[in-house]
Structures are given as structure tokens and as C-alpha cells.
SELUM-741607 format. One line per 2 residues: number of its first residue (from 1); their letters; for each residue y, z, x of N, C-alpha, C. Coordinates in pm, 1 decimal. Layout:
<rs>
NUM	A	Y Z X Y Z X Y Z X  ...
</rs>
This chain:
<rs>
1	XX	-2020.4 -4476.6 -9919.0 -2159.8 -4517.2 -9934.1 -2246.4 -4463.6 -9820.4  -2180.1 -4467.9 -9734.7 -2258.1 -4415.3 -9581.8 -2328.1 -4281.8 -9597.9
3	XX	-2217.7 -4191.9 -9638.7 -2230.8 -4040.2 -9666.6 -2335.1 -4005.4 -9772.3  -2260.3 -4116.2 -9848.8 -2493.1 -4068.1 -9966.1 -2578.4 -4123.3 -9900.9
5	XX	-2594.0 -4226.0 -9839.8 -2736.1 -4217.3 -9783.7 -2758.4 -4161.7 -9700.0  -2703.2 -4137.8 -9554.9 -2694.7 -3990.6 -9438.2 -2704.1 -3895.1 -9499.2
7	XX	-2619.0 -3847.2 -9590.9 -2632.7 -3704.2 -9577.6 -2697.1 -3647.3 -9719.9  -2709.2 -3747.8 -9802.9 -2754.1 -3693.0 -9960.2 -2903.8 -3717.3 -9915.3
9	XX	-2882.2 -3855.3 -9906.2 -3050.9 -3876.5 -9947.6 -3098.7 -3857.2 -9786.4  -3053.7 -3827.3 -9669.2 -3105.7 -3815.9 -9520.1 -3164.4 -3917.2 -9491.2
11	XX	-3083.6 -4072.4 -9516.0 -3135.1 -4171.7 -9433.2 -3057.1 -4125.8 -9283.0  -3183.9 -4201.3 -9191.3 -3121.0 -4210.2 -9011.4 -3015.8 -4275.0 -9018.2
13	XX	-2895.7 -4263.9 -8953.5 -2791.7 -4380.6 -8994.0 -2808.9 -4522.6 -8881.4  -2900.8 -4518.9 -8783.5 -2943.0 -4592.3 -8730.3 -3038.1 -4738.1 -8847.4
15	XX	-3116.3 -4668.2 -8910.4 -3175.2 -4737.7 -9002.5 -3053.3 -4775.9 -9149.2  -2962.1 -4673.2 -9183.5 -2874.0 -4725.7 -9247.2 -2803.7 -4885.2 -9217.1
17	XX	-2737.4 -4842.4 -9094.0 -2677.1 -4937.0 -9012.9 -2738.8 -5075.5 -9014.9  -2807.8 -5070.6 -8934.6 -2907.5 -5179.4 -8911.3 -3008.4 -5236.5 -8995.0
19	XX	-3063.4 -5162.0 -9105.8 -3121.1 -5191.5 -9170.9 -3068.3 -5272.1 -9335.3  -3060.7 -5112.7 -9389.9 -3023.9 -5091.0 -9513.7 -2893.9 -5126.9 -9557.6
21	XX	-2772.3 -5102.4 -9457.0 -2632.7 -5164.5 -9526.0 -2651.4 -5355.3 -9531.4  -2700.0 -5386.6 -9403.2 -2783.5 -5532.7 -9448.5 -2830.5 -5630.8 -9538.4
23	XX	-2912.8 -5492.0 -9617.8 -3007.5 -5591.9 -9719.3 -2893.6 -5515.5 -9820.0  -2829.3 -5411.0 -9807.0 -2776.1 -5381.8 -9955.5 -2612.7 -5554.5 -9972.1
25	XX	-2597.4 -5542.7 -9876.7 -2496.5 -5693.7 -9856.0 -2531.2 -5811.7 -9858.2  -2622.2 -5846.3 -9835.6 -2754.3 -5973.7 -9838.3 -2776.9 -5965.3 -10031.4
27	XX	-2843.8 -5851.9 -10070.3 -2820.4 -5881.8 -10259.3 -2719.4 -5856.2 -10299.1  -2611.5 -5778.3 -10293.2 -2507.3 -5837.0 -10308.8 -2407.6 -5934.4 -10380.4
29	XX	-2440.1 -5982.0 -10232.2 -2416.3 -6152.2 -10234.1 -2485.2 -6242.0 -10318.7  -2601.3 -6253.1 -10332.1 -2690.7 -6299.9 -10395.4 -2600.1 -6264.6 -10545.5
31	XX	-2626.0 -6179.1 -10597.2 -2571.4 -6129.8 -10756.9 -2446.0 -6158.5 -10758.5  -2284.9 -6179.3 -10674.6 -2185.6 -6194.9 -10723.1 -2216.0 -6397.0 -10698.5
33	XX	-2273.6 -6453.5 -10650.0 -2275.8 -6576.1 -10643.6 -2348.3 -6605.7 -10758.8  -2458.4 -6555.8 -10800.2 -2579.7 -6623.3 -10905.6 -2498.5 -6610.3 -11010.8
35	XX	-2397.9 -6535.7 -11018.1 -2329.4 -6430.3 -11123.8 -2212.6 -6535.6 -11118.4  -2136.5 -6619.6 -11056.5 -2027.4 -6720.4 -11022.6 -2087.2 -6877.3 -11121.6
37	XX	-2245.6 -6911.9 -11057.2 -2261.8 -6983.9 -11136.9 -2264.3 -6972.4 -11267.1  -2358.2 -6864.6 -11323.3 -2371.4 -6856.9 -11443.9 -2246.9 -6860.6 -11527.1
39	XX	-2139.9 -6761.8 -11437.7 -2008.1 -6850.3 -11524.5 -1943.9 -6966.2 -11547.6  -1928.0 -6997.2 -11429.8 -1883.0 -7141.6 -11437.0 -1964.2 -7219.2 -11591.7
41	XX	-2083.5 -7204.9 -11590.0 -2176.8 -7268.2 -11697.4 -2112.9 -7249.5 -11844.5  -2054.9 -7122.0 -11834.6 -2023.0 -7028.2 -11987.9 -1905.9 -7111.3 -12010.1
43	XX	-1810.7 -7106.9 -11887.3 -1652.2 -7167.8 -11880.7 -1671.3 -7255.4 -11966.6  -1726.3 -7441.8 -11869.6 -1754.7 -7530.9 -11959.7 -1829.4 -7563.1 -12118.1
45	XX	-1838.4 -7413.9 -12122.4 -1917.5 -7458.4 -12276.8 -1846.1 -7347.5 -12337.7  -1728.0 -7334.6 -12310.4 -1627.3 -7288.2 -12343.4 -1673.5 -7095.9 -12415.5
47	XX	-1743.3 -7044.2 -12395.7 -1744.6 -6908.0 -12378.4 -1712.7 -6833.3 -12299.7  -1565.0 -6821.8 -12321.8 -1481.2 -6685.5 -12302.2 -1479.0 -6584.9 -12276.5
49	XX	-1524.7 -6508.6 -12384.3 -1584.1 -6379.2 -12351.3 -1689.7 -6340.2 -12225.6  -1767.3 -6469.3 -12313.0 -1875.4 -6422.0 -12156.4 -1833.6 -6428.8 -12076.3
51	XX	-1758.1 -6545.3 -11982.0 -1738.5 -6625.7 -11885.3 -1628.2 -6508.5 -11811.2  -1517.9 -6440.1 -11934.4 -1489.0 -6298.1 -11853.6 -1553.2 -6189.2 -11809.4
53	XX	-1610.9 -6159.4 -11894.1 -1735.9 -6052.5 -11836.4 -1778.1 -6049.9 -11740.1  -1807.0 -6178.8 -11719.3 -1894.0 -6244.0 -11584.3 -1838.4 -6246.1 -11465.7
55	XX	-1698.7 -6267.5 -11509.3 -1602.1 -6262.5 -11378.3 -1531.5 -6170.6 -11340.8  -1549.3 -6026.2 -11477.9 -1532.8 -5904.5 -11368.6 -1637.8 -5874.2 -11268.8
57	XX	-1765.5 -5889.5 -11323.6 -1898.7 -5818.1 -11228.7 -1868.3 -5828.6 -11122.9  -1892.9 -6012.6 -11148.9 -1892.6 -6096.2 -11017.0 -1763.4 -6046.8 -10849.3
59	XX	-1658.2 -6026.2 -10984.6 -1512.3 -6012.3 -10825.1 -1565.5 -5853.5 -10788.3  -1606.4 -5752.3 -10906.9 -1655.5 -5599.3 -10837.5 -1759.6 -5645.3 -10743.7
61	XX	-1867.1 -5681.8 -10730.3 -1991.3 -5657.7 -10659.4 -1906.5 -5749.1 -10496.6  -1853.9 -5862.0 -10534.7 -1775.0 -5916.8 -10421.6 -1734.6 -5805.2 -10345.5
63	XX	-1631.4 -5763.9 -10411.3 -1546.9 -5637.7 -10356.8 -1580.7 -5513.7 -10306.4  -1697.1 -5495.1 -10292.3 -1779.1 -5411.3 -10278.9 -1853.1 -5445.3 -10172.0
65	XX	-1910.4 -5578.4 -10139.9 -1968.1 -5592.9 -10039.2 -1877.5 -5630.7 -9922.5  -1719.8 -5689.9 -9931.2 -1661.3 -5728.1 -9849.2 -1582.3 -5601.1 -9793.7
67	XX	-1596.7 -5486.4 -9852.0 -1560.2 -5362.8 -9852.0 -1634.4 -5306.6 -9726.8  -1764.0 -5320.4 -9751.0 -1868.8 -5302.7 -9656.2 -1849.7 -5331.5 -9502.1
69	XX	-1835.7 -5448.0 -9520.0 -1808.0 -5574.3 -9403.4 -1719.8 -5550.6 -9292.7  -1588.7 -5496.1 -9391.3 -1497.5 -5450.1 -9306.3 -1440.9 -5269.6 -9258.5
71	XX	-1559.4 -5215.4 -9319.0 -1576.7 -5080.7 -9261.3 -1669.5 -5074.4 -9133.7  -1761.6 -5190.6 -9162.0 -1844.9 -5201.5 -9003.4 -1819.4 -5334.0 -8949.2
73	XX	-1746.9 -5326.9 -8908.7 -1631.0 -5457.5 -8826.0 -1797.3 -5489.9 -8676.3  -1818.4 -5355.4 -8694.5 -1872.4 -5384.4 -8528.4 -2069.8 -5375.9 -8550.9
75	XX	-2091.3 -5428.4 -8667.4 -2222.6 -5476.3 -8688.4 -2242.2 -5622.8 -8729.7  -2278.2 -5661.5 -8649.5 -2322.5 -5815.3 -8590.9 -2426.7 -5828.5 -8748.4
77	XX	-2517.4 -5749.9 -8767.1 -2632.0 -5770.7 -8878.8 -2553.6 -5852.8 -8945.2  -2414.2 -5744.5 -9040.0 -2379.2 -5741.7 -9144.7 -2303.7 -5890.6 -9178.9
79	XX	-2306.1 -5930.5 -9031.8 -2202.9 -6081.8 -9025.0 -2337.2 -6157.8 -9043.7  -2463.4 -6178.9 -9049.7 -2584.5 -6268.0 -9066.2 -2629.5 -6225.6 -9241.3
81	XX	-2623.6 -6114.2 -9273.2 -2642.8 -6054.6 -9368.2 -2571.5 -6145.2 -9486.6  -2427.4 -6140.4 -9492.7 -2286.8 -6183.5 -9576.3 -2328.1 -6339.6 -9647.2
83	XX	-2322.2 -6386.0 -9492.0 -2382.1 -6553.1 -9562.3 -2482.2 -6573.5 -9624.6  -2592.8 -6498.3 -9556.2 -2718.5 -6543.7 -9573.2 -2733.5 -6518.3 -9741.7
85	XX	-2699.5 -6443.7 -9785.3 -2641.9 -6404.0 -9908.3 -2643.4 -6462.1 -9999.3  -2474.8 -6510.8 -9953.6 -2421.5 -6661.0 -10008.5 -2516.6 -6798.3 -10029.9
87	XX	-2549.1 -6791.9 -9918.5 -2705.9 -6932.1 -9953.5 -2787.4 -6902.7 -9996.7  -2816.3 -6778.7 -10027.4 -2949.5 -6760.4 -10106.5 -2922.3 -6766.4 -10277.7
89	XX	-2737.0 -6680.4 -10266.2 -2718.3 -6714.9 -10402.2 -2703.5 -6817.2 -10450.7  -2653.1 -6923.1 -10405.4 -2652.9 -7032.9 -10439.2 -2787.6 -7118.0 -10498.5
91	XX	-2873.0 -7099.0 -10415.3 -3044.2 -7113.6 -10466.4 -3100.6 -7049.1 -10589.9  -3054.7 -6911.2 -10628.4 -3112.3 -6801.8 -10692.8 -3030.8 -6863.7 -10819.5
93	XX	-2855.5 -6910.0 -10797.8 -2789.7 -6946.2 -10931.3 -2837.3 -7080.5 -10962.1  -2903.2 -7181.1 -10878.8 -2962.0 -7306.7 -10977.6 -3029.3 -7301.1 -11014.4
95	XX	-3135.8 -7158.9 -10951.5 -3268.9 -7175.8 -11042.6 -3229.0 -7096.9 -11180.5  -3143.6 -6982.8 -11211.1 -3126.4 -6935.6 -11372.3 -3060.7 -7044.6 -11435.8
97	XX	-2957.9 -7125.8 -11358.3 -2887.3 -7236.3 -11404.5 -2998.1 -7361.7 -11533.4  -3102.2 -7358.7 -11412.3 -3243.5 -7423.5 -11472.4 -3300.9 -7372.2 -11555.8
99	XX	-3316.1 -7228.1 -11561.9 -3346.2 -7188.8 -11701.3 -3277.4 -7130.2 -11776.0  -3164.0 -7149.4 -11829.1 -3070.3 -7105.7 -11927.7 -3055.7 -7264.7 -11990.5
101	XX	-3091.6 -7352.4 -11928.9 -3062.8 -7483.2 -11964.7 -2923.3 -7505.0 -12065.1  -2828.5 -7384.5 -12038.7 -2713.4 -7413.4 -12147.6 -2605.5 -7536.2 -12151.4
103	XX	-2581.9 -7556.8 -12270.2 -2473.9 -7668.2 -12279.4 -2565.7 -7796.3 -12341.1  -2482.3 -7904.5 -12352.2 -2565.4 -8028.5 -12386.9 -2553.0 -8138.5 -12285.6
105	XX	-2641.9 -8239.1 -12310.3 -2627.8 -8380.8 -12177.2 -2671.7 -8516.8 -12249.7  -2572.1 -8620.3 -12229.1 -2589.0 -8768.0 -12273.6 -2689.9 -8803.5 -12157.6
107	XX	-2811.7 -8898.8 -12249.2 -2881.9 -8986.7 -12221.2 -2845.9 -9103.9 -12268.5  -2859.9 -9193.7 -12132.0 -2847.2 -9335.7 -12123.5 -2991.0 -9410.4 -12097.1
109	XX	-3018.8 -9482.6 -12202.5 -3161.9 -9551.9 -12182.9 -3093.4 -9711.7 -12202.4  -3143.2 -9757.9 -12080.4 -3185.9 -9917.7 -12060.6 -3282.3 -9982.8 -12035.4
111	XX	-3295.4 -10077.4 -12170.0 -3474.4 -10133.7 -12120.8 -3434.9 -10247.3 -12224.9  -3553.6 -10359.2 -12153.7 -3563.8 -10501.6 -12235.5 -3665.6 -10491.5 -12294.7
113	XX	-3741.6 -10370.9 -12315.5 -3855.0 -10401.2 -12441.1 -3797.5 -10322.8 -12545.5  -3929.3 -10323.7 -12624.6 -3881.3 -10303.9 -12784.3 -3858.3 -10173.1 -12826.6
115	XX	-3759.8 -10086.4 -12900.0 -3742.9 -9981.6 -12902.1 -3747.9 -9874.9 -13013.9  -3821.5 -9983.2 -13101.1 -3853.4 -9937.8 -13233.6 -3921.3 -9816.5 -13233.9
117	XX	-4015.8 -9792.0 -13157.5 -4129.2 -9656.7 -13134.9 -3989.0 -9530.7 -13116.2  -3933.3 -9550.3 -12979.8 -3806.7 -9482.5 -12920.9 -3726.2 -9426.0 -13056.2
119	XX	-3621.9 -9516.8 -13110.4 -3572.8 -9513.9 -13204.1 -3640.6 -9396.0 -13357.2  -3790.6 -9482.4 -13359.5 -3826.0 -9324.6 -13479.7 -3827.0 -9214.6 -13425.1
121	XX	-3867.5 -9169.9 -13314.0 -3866.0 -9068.6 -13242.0 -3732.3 -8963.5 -13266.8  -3635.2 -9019.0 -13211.0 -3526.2 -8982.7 -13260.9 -3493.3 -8908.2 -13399.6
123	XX	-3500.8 -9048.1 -13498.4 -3510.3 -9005.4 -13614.2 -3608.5 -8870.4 -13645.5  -3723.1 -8864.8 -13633.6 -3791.4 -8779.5 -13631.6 -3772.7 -8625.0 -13556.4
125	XX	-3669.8 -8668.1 -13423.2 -3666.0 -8481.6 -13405.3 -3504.1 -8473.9 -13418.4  -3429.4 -8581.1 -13506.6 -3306.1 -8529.6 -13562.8 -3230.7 -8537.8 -13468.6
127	XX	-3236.4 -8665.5 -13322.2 -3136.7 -8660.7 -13294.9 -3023.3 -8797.2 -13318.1  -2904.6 -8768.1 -13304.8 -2860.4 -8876.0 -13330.0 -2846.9 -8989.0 -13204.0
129	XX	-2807.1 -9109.4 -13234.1 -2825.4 -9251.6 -13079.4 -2727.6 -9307.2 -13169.6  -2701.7 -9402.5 -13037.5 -2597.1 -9517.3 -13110.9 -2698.5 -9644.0 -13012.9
131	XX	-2750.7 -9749.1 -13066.4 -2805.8 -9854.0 -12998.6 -2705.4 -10007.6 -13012.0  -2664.1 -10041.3 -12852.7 -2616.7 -10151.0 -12830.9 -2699.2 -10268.6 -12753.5
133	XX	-2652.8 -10367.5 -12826.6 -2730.0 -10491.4 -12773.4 -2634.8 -10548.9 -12676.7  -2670.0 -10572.1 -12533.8 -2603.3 -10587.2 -12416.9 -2674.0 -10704.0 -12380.1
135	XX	-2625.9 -10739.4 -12244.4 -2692.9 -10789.4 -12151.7 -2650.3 -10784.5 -11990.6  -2766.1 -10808.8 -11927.0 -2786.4 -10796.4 -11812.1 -2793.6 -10926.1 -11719.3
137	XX	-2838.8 -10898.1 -11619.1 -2867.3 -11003.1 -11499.3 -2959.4 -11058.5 -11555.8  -3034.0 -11014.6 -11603.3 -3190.9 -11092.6 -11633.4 -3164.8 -11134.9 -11791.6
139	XX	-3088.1 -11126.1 -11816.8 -3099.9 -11132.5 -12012.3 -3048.3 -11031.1 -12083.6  -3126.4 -11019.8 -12212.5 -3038.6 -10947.5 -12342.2 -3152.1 -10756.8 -12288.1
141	XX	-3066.3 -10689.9 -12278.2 -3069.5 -10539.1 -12254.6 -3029.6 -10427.9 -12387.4  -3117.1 -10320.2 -12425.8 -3116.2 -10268.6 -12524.8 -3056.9 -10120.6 -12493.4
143	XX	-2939.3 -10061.5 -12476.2 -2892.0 -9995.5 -12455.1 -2896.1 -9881.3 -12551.1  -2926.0 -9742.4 -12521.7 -2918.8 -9665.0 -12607.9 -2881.1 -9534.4 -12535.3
145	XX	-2804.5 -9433.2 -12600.1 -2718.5 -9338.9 -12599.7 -2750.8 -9204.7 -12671.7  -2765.5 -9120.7 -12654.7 -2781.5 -8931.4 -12735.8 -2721.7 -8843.2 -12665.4
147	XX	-2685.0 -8788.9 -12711.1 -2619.9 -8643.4 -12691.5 -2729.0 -8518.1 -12757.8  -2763.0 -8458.3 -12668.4 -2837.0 -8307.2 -12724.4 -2881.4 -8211.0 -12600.4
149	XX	-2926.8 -8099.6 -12669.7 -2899.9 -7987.6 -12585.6 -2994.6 -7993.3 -12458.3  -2980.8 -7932.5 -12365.6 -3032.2 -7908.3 -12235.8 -3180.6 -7883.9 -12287.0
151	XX	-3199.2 -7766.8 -12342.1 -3296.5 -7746.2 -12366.7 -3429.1 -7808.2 -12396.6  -3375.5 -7952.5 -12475.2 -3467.4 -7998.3 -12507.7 -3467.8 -8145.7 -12451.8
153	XX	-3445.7 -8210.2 -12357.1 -3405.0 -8285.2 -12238.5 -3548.3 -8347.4 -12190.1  -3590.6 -8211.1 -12177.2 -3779.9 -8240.3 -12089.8 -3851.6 -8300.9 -12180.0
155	XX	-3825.3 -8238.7 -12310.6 -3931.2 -8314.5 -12403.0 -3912.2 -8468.2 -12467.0  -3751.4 -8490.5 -12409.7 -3714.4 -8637.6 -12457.5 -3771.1 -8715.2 -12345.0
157	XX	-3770.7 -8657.6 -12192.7 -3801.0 -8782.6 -12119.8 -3941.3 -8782.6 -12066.8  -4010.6 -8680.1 -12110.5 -4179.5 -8701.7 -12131.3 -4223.0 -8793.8 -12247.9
159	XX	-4161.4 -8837.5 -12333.4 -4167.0 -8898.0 -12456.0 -4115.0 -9069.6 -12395.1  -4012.4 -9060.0 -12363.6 -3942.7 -9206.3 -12318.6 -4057.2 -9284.5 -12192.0
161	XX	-4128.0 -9159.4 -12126.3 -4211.2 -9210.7 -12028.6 -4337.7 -9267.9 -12099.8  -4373.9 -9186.2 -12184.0 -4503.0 -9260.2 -12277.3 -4419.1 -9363.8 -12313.1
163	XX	-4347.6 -9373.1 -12402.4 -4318.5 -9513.2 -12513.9 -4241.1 -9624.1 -12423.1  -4169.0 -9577.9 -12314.3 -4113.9 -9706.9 -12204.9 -4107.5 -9620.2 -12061.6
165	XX	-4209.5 -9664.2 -11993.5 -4256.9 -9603.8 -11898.8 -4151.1 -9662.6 -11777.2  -4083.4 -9785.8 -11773.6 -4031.1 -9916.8 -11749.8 -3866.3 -9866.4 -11763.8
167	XX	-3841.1 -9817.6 -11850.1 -3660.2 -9800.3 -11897.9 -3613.9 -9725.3 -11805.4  -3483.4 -9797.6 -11726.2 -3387.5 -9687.9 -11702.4 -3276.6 -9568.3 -11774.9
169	XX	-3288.9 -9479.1 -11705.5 -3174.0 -9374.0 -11758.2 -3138.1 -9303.8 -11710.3  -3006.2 -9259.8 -11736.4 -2928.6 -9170.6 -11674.2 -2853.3 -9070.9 -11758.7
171	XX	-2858.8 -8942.7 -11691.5 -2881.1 -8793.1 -11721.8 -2741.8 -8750.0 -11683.3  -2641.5 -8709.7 -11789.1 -2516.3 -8675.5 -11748.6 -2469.0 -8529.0 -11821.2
173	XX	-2408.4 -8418.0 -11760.6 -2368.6 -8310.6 -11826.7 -2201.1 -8312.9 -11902.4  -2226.9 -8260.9 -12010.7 -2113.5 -8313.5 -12142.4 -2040.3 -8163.7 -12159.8
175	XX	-1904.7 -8165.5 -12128.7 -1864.6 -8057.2 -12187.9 -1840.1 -8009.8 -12303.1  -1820.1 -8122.2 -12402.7 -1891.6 -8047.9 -12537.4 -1899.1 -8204.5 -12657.1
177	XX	-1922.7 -8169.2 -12759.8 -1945.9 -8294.0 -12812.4 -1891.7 -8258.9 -12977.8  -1874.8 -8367.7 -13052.0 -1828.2 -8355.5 -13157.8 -1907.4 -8360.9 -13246.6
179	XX	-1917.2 -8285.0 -13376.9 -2017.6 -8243.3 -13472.3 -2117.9 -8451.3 -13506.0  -2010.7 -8501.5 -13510.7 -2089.4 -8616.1 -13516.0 -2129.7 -8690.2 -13470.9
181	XX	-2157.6 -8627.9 -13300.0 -2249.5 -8671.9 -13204.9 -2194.3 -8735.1 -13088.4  -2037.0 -8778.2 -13100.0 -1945.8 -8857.4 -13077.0 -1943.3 -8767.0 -12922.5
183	XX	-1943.1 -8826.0 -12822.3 -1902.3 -8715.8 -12664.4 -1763.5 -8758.8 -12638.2  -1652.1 -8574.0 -12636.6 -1478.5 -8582.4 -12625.0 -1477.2 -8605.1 -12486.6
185	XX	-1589.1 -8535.7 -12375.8 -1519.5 -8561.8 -12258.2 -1617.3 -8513.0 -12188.3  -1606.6 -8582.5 -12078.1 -1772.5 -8521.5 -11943.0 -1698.8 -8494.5 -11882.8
187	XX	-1794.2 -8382.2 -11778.7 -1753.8 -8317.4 -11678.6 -1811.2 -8299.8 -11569.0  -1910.1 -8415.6 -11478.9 -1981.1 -8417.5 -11400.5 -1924.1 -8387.2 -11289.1
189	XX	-1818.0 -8432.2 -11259.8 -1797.4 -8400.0 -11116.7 -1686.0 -8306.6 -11082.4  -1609.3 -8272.2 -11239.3 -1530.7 -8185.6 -11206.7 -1595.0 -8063.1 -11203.0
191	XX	-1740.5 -8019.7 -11271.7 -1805.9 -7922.3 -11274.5 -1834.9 -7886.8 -11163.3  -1942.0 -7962.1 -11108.7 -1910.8 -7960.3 -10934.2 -1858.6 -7902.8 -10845.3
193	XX	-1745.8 -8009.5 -10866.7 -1614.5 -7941.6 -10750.0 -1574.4 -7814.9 -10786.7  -1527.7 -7777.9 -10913.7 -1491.5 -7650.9 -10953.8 -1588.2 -7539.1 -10908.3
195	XX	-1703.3 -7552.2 -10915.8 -1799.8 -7453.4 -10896.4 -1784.4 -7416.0 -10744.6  -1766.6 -7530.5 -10634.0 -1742.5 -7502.1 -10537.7 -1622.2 -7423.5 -10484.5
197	XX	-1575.3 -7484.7 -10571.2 -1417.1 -7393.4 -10500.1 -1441.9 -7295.7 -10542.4  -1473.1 -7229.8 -10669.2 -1446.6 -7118.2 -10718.0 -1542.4 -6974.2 -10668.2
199	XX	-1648.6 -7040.8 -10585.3 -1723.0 -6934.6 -10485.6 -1642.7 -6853.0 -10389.6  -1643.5 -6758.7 -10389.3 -1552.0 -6703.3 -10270.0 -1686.2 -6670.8 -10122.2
201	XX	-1626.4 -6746.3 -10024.8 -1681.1 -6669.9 -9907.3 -1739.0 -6827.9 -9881.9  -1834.7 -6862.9 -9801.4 -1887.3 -6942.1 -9737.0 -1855.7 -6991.8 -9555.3
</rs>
């Protein structure tokens, strides 16, 4: 890599060095990490194909920059460069993470008022709930439950804020769900942890 930019394209290798091998290791990093999450995402929602694809790029561009790293043992940059990388990818992969919104997530709504409004709603954009009559510290609690896609998440809890401004809920990621709405198994915290481990470098 040195030799095309010195001598092809006549970068200074002073500015190579110091500069340019830098930022070319700094994105990098950035792309085999953003490129780590996005798989992990594919994994749990069980795409394969992609989720390989993803994880050749990801180990080449790795391999490539750690390649780097250890041809210039004796540039200090390239050791500020590496991480800085790494944390940026990490930032750069929650924000596509945020907009790919892939996969689906159970909502948990709890509230002691009436949920009839809530309930057509549902009906109306086709999703399915299961509603249980509970209780709480304070009395009888109206528990309700959905499964549906990421995507459309924002528009359920801009809706729950108009019709029960008051209800609690909680927002959980589902590794996949059964045609009849039924959730086989979550994966909140193993997603997590897995994602962490499976970063190389930090």
C-alpha cells in the first residue's frame, strides 16, 4: 500500500505516514465494526446468507487494517488511529442499526384506564395483542402485549401517547415470532453480550 501512494500516485511519505495511513485505519475500522453490527442484526433474524457476506467483508477490511498496524509498529498515530475507529464504529453501527429498524419487538402496555380506543387501534392497523386483566398495588391493571416489526414501533408509541399518555411500557427485541403472533424466544441480553464479544479489537 505504501508503494502506491509514494511512488504511483507521489504522496510525501511523511504525509503518508502521519497523515493518510491514519485516516485510511481510522475508516477502516469504522466499516469492519458498523459492518459487525449490521450482522449480528441479520444473525438474529436469522439471515444467513447475509449475515455471511457480512462476515467476510467485515474479517477482510479487519485484516487489512491490522495488517497496517503491524507493518508500522513504530507509528504512535496509527495506535490513536485503530481505536478511535473502533468507537466511532460502534456509534456509526447504532445509528444504521436505527435505521434498518430490522427484526420485530414485544410491547408491554400497563395502565388502569380504559383501553377500548388502544385496542381498535390495533385492530385497525392489523396488529395482533393478547389483553390480560391483572392487578397491581393499587388495584385491577390492564395489561396488554404485541409483537410487530421495528419499523413501525414509532408510530405505535406516538399513538399510545395520545390515547394513554399515563400507561407504562416496555420495549423488548424478539428473535423471531410465530405466524400467530405467539413470541418462541427473546434475545435481549444475549444480543448484547454477543455483539460484544464478537467485535474484534477494543
Amino acid at each position: 500500500m505504501e508503494t502506491f501512494f509514494t511512488e504511483t500516485l507521489g504522496v510525501d511519505e511523511t504525509i503518508f505516514s502521519y497523515v493518510l495511513l491514519p485516516f485510511l485505519i481510522f475508516i477502516a475500522r469504522i466499516g469492519d465494526v458498523s459492518i459487525n453490527t449490521i450482522r449480528i442484526i441479520y444473525v438474529l433474524g436469522g439471515r444467513r446468507l447475509t449475515a455471511t457476506l457480512l462476515g467476510f467483508f467485515e474479517s477482510f477490511i479487519w485484516l487489512m487494517a491490522i495488517r497496517q498496524i503491524f507493518e508500522h509498529l513504530d507509528n504512535w498515530i496509527c495506535y490513536i488511529a485503530y481505536p478511535a475507529g473502533f468507537a466511532s464504529g460502534i456509534f456509526v453501527g447504532m445509528i444504521i442499526e436505527e435505521r434498518i429498524a430490522y427484526g420485530k419487538v414485544i410491547v408491554r402496555i400497563i395502565t388502569r384506564r380504559e383501553i377500548t380506543e388502544l385496542l381498535s387501534y390495533f385492530k385497525t392497523e392489523s396488529l395482533r395483542y393478547t389483553h390480560v386483566n391483572a392487578v397491581g398495588p393499587d388495584g385491577h391493571e390492564n395489561l396488554v402485549f404485541t409483537v410487530l416489526e421495528r419499523e413501525r414501533l414509532e408510530s405505535l408509541l406516538v399513538k399510545l401517547k395520545e390515547i394513554l399518555p399515563s400507561a407504562f411500557y416496555t420495549v423488548e427485541k424478539v428473535n423471531r415470532a410465530g405466524e400467530s403472533g405467539t413470541v418462541v424466544q427473546e434475545t435481549t441480553r444475549w444480543s448484547i453480550s454477543s455483539w460484544m464479544r464478537t467485535i474484534k479489537g477494543g
